[in-house]
Structures are given as structure tokens and as C-alpha cells.
C-alpha positions as CSV (number, residue, x, y, z in Angstrom):
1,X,100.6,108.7,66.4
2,X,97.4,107.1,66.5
3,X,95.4,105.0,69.7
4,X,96.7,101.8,68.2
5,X,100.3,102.5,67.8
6,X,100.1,104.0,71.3
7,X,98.3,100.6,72.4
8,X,101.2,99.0,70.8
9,X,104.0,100.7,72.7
10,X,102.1,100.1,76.1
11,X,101.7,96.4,75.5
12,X,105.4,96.4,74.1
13,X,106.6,97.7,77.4
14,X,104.5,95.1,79.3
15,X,105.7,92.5,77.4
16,X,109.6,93.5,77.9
17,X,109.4,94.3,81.5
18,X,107.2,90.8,81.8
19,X,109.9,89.1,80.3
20,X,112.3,89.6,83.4
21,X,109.7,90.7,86.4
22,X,108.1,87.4,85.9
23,X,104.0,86.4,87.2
24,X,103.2,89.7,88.1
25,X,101.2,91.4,85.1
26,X,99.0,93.3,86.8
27,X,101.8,95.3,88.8
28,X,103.9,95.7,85.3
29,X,100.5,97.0,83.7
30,X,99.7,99.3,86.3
31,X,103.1,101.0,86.4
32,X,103.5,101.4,83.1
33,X,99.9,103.1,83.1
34,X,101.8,105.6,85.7
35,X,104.5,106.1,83.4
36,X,102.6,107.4,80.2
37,X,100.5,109.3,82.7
38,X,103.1,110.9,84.0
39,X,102.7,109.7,87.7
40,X,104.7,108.1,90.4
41,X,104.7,104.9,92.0
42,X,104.7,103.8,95.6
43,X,106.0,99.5,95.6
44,X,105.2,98.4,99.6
45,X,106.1,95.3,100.1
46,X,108.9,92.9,102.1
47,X,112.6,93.2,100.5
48,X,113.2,90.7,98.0
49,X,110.3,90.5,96.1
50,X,112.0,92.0,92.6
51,X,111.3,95.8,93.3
52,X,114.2,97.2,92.3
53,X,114.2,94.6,89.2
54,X,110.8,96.1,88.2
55,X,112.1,99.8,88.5
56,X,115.1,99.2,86.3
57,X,113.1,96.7,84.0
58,X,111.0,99.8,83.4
59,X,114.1,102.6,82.9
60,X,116.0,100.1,80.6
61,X,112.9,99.9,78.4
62,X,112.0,103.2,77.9
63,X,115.8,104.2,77.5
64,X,115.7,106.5,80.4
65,X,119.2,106.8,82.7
66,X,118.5,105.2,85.5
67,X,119.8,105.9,89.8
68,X,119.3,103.9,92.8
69,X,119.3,106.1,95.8
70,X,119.4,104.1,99.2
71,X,117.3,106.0,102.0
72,X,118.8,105.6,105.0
73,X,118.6,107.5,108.0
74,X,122.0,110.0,107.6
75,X,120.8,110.9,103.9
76,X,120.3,114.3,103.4
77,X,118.2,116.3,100.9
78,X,122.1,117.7,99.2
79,X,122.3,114.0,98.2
80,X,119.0,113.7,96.3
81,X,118.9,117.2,95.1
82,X,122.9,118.1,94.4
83,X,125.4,120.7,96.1
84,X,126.4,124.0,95.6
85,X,130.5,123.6,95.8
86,X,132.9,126.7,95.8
87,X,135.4,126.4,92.8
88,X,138.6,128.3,93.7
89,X,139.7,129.1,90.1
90,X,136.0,130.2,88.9
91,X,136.3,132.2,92.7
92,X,132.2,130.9,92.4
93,X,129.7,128.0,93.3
94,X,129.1,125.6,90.9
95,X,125.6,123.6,90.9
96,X,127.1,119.9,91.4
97,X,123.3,117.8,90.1
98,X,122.5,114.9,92.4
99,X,120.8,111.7,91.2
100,X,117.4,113.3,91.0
101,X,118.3,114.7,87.7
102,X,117.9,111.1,86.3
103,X,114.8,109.9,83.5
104,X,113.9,107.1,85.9
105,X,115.1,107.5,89.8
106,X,114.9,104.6,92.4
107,X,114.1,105.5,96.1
108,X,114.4,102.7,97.9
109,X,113.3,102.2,101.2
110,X,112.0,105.8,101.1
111,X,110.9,105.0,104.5
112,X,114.0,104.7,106.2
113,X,114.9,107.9,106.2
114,X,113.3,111.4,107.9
115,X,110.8,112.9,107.4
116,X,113.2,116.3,106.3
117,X,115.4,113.8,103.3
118,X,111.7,112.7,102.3
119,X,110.6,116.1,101.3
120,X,113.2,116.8,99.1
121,X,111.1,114.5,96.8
122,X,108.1,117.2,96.5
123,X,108.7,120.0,94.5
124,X,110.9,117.1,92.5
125,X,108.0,115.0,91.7
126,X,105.2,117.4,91.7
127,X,106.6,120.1,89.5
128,X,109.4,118.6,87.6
129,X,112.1,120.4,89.0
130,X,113.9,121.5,92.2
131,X,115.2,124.6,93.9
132,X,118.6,125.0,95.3
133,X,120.3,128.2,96.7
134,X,117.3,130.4,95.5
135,X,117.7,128.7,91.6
136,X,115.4,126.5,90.0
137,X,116.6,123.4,88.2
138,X,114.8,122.2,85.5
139,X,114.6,117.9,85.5
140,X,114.4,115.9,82.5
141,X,111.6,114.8,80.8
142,X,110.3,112.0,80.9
143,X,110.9,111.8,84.9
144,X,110.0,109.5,87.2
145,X,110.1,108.3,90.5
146,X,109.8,104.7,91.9
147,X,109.6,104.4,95.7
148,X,109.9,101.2,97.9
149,X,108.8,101.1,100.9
150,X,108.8,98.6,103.7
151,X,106.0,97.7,105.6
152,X,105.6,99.8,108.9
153,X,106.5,96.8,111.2
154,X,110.2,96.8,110.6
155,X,112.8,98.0,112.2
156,X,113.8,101.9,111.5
157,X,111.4,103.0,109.1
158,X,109.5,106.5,109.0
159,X,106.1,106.5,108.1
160,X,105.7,108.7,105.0
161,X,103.5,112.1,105.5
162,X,100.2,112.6,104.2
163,X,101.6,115.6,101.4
164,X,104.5,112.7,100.5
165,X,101.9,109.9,99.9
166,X,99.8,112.3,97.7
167,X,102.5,112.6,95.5
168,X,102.4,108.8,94.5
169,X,99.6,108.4,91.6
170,X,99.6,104.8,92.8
171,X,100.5,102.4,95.8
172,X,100.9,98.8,94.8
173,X,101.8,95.9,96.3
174,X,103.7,93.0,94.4
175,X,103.9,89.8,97.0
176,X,105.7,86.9,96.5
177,X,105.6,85.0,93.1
178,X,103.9,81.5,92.5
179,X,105.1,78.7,92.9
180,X,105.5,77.7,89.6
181,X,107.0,81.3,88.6
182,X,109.4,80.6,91.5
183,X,110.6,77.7,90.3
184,X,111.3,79.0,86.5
185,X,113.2,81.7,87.9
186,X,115.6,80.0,90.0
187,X,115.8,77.2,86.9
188,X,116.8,80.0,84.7
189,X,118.7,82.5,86.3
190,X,122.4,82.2,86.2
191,X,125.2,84.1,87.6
192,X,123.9,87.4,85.4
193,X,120.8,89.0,86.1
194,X,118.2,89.4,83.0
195,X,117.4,92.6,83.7
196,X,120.9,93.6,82.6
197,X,120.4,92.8,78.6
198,X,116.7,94.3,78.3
199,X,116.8,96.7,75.0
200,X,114.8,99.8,74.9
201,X,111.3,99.4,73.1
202,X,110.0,102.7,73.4
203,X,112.4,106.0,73.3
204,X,111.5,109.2,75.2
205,X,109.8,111.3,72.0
206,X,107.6,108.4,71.8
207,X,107.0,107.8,75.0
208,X,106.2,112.0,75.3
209,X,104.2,111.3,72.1
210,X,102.0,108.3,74.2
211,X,101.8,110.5,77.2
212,X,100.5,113.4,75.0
213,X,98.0,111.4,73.4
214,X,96.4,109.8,77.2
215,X,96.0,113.6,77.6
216,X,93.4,114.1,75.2
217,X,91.8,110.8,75.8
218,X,87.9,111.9,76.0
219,X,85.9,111.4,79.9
220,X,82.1,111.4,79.7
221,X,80.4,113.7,82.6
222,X,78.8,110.8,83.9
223,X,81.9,108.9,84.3
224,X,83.8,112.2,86.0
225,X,80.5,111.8,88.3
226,X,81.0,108.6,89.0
227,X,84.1,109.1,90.6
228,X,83.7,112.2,92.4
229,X,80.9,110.8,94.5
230,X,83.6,107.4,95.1
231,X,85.9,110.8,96.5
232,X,82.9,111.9,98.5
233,X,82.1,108.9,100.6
234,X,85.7,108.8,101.7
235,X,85.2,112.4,102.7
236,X,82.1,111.6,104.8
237,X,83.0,108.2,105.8
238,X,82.8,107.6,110.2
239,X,86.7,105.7,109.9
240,X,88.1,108.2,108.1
241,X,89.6,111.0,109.1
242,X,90.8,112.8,105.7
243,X,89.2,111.5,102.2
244,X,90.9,111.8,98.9
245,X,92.0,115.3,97.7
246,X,91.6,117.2,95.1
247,X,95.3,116.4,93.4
248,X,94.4,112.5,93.9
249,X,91.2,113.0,91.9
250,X,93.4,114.6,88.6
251,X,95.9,111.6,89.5
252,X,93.5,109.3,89.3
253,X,91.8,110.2,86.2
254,X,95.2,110.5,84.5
255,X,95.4,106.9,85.0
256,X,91.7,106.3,83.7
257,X,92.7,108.3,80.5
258,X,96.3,106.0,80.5
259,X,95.1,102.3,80.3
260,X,91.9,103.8,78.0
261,X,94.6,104.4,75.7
262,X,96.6,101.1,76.3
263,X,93.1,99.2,75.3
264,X,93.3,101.4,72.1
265,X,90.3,103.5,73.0
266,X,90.1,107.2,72.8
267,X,87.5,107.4,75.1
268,X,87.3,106.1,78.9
269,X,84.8,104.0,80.7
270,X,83.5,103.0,84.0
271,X,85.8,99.6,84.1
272,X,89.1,101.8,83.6
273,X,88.0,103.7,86.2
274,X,87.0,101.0,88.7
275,X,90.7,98.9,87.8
276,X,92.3,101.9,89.4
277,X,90.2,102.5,92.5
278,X,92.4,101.1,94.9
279,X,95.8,101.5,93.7
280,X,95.2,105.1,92.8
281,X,93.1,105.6,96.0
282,X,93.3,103.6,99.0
283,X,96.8,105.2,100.0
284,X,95.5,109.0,100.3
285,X,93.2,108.1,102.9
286,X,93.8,109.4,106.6
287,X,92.1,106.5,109.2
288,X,90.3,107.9,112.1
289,X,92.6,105.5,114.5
290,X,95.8,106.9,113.0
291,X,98.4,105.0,110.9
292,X,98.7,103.4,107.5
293,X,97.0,100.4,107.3
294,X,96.9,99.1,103.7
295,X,94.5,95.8,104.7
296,X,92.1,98.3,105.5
297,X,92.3,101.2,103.8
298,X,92.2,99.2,100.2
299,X,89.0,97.3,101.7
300,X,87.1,100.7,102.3
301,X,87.5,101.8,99.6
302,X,86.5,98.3,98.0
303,X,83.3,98.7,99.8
304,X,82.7,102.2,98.7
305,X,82.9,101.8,95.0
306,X,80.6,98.8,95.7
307,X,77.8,100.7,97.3
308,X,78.4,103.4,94.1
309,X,76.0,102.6,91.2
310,X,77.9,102.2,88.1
311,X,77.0,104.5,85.2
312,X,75.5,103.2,82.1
């Protein structure tokens, strides 16, 4: 596969999500940038705001089996995960998957439910697989998760730990739509949702082929420089408490290598790097008064990169 046809199946994506999660580009751009580089994705925002559209948008695209799990605050990591259940006429347990073992899964309103159902996420999203009753479960491939999250104000939520957060290659924030946008939507939606007739544009062997190819996408020195000393402000700055980790930095320049490739380059530079500052960024940072605080975090970060020549 070569960059362009790889550029092609990016903007192809775009496009077809675009066509049913209407005036927000730059969200559909960004998550699809996750998806060939093989990261997760965080959605805060209020309920209603097409979240859920945009996560199955993106599975019914790529052709990937798609599950909505609800977080609430009895769900337990056996309902993510799956069960071991005794069979009587096998006199044995039987390995009963749960809806993690889905291409594309849905957590929505990960924040509603503790901190214990939260983790069973991890080892899921970092590795690929998950470990039940001393065996390991392979998960298929492509995978990935879509959170939702509330913001922290409302009623019953959990905020998510520091390790869960750093599992999220991006945080984003999709608001409500313009007006105008608004107003074609409620003009043309019926008594059917859109989402529901989207075709597959890309299938998995070519979206493994994409994500393969963003792999190899060359990073100049300078530009790895350039980002590592972004990381080491937040590490030294006087409001924060915990900069950016190690893991965010190889998230981050996963990204960087992803939307090079979408602009049919096989080499990064400094702009792909300072698109994804904040949304790859701003949501691994620990504040020195406590809490999440998205405002603020993104906007220190923001004045970081600004006060970080750029490489030539």
C-alpha cells in the first residue's frame, strides 16, 4: 500500500463518518487518527451531543462489530470481561466472552461506575487482551475503545484514575453543533437514524495495512526533541503535580506518525505534532490543587508549547 492510498482510506473514513456526525471535523479527524494509530479515545462532554453516534459511525465504517456497554455503578468487571460458568454435562467451566471481545467497544459514561469495574479496561486496552481465572484471552484486532465521560459536576460519576486516563491516546471534547448544523439535522432526520445505513469503506486487513504503514512513518531527531522538552516543562511546571509519562510520549507520537500519513507524507513535521498537543496531552497531567480540570489543564499546556521554539 502506498502513503496515498493510505491518505485515501483516512479521508474516506472522514468523509463517511462526516456524513452522519455532522459540523464536527476536527473530532472525526482526530479519532480516526487514534484508530490507525492504534489508540483509544476519551469523548467528555454533556449527554446528547452525538457521542455514541460518532463511536458507531466509526465501527460501521471500518466493518468492525460493534458493543455499547453502559457504566453504571452495579457493573462489574465479569460484565466487561466475560464469566467462567460450570457446564454440568462437560462436568467443566466454560469461558462465557463478554462484550470486550468486540472490534470497536463503547463505554459510555465510563465514569459512572468504580473505580474496581474501571480497571477492567487496562490490561484490555493496553495489551490487547484480558486475563480471567489465571488464562489469557486474546482480543481481536483491530480493537478499540471509545469512552464517554461526563463532566465531573454531575450527579454519580467517578473521577477516572491517573493509570485509567493514560490509557486514552486522546481526550476530546465535541460541544454542541452550530446553529446552522442544528438546523439541517433536525430538517433531515426522520424516524430512522443515519447512522444505521453507513457501509464499510475500509475493512480490517486494510485498516491493519494503514496502521502498519503510520508505523514506519519517518520522525526527525529534532522533531522527537521538540516534543520531549513540551513533556519536560510539564514535569517541572509549579501547577503541576505529575507531567506527561513516558507511555503518553509513544502515544503521542503514534498520532504524529498517523495524521503524517493521512496528509500522504512519509515523514512527520512540527505542525502534526503541535495539532495533537492538547488532545493527546492535556489529560495526563496531575494539577497541583487536585482534580481534573480540562479548562485548565488544555490551557497549560497551550502556553507550554507556546514558550517552546519550534524546530526548523
Amino acid at each position: 500500500m502506498s502513503p496515498e492510498a493510505a491518505s485515501r482510506i483516512a479521508a474516506d473514513l472522514v468523509q463517511n463518518v462526516s456524513s452522519v456526525f455532522r459540523g464536527k471535523e476536527q473530532a472525526v479527524r482526530w479519532t480516526v487518527a487514534s484508530a490507525i494509530a492504534r489508540g483509544h479515545v476519551l469523548l467528555e462532554d454533556v449527554p446528547g451531543v452525538g457521542k455514541t453516534t460518532l463511536a458507531l459511525a466509526l465501527a460501521r465504517s471500518l466493518g468492525l462489530s460493534f458493543q455499547r456497554v453502559q457504566f453504571t455503578s452495579d457493573l462489574l468487571p465479569g460484565d466487561i470481561v466475560g464469566v467462567s460458568v460450570f457446564s454440568q454435562s462437560r462436568e467443566a467451566f466454560t469461558f462465557r466472552p463478554g462484550p470486550i471481545f468486540n472490534g470497536l467497544v463503547l463505554a459510555d459514561e465510563i465514569n459512572r461506575t468504580t473505580p474496581r469495574t474501571q480497571s477492567a479496561l487496562l490490561e484490555a486496552m493496553s495489551e490487547g487482551r484480558v486475563s480471567v481465572d489465571d488464562t489469557t484471552y486474546e482480543l481481536p484486532d483491530p480493537f478499540l475503545v471509545l469512552a464517554t465521560q461526563n463532566p465531573l459536576d454531575h450527579h454519580g460519576t467517578y473521577p477516572l484514575p491517573e493509570s485509567q486516563l493514560d490509557r486514552f491516546m486522546m481526550r476530546l471534547s465535541i460541544g454542541y453543533p452550530r446553529r446552522d448544523v442544528e438546523r439541517a439535522i433536525i430538517m433531515e432526520r426522520g424516524m430512522v437514524e443515519p447512522v444505521q445505513a453507513l457501509e464499510a469503506v475500509c475493512s480490517s486487513d486494510a485498516l491493519r495495512a494503514v496502521q502498519s504503514m503510520a508505523s514506519r512513518v519517518h520522525v526527525e531527531e529534532s522533531l522527537v526533541d521538540y516534543v520531549l522538552e513540551v513533556v519536560e516543562r510539564t514535569r517541572t511546571h509549579d501547577q503541576i503535580r505529575v507531567g506527561v509519562s513516558t507511555r503518553g510520549v509513544l502515544a503521542m507520537m503514534r498520532g504524529v506518525r498517523a495524521i503524517a500519513l493521512m496528509e500522504g507524507r512519509t515523514f512527520a513535521v512540527p505542525d502534526d505534532a503541535r495539532e495533537l498537543f492538547v488532545p493527546t496531552l492535556a489529560h495526563r497531567l496531575s494539577m497541583t490543587s487536585g482534580g481534573q480540570d480540562r479548562g485548565r489543564s488544555e490551557a497549560l499546556i497551550e502556553s507550554i508549547v507556546a514558550s517552546v521554539p519550534v524546530p526548523i
